[in-house]
Structures are given as structure tokens and as C-alpha cells.
C-alpha positions in Angstrom: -77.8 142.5 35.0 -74.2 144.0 34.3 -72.6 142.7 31.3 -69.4 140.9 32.7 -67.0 142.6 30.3 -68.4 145.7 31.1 -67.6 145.1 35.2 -64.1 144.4 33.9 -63.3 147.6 31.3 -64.4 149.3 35.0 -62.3 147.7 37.0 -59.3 148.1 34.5 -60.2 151.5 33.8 -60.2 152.4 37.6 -56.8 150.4 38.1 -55.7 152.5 35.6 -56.7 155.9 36.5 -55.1 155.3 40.1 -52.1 154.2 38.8 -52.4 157.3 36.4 -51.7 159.6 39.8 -49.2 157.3 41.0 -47.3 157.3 37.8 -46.1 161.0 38.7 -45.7 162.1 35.1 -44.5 158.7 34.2 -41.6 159.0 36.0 -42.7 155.8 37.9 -42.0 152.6 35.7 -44.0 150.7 37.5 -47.1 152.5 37.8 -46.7 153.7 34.4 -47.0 150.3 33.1 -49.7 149.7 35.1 -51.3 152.9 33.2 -50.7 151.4 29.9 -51.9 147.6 30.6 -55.2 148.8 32.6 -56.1 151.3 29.5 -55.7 148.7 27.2 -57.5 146.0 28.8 -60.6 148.5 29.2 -60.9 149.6 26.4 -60.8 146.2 24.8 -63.0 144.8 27.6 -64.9 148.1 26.0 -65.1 146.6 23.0 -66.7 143.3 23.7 -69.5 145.2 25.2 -70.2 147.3 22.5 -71.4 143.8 20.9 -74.5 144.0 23.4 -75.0 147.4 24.4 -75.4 150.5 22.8 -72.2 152.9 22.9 -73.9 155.8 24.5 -75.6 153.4 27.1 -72.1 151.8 27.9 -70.1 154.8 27.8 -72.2 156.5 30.8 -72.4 153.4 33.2 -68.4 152.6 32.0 -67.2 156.4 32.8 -70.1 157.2 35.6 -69.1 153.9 37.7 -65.3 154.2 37.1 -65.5 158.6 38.5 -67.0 157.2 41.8 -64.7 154.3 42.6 -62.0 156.6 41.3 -63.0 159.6 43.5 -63.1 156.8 46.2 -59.9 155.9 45.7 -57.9 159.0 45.2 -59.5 159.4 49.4 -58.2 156.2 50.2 -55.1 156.5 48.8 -53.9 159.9 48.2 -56.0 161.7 50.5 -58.1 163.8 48.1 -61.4 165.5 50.0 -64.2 166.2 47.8 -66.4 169.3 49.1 -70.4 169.0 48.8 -70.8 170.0 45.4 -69.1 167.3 44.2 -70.5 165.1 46.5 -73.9 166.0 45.3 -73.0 165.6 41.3 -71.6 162.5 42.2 -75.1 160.9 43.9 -76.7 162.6 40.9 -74.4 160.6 38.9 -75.3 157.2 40.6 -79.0 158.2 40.5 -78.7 158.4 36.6 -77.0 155.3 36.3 -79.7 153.7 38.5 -82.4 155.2 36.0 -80.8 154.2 33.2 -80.3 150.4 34.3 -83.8 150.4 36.1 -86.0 152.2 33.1 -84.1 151.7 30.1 -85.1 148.7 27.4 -81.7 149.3 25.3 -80.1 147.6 28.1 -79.0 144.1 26.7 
């Protein structure tokens, strides 16, 4: 199962990462603070799981998890089309997360 602070450092990191687009070269106060706040809360949500999980192990599901949803939402909200190559890195992407969770024993 997921660590919990490790669902949260993704969901901060992707709130951040949105709001990174939305900042418009942090010209936007608001979405630049948003920037700032969601970093920081990942990272140290980040932290905590590094108690439990190994770096490397984290790292990939953190940043593999948080491209998807991010990819997701840059459709959604900003009207970004991805083509079929990145499509197909992306399911790759999932795939190895699903290996990793499913086969791995390093998971805590």
C-alpha cells in the first residue's frame, strides 16, 4: 500500500506544477504562491517518506505519478495534446511503477 505522505508530496507536487504554468513567469501572485507553498509541502511530505522508503524507490513513483496527473492536467486545463509517443512513454511509465509496487520487496 502507498505510504500516505507519499500520496500527499504527489498531490502537492502536482498542485504545484499546474500552478507553475499558471504562474506566467511569476507574474501571477497568486499562482506564484501557490508554486512556492505546493513545492514546499512536497518536498517535505518527501522527506517523511524517505523514513520508510528507499530514495530511488520513492523518487520514481513521486515523479512518475506526479508527470501523468500533470500531463492530465495541462489537457484539462490548458489544452495541451500529447501525440502517441508520449502517450506510449507515459503507459510505459505506469507499467514500471506497477512493476515496481507489484515485484519489488524494498517497498516499506
Amino acid at each position: 500500500m502507498f505510504n500516505t505522505y507519499l500520496l500527499l508530496a504527489i498531490f502537492f507536487e502536482v498542485i504545484a506544477t499546474t500552478a507553475l504554468k499558471a504562474s506566467d513567469q511569476f507574474s501571477n501572485k497568486t499562482a506564484s504562491s501557490i508554486v512556492v507553498i505546493g513545492y514546499v509541502a512536497a518536498f517535505y511530505c518527501l522527506t517523511l517518506v524517505l523514513k520508510t522508503m528507499p530514495l530511488a524507490i520513492a523518487y520514481a513513483i513521486w515523479s512518475a505519478i506526479g508527470l501523468v496527473i500533470v500531463t492530465i492536467n495541462g489537457w484539462i486545463f490548458f489544452g495541451e495534446v500529447m501525440d502517441i509517443p508520449a502517450l506510449i512513454g507515459m503507459a510505459l511509465i505506469i507499467i514500471g511503477i506497477c512493476v515496481i509496487h507489484m515485484g519489488s520487496k524494498v517497498i516499506a
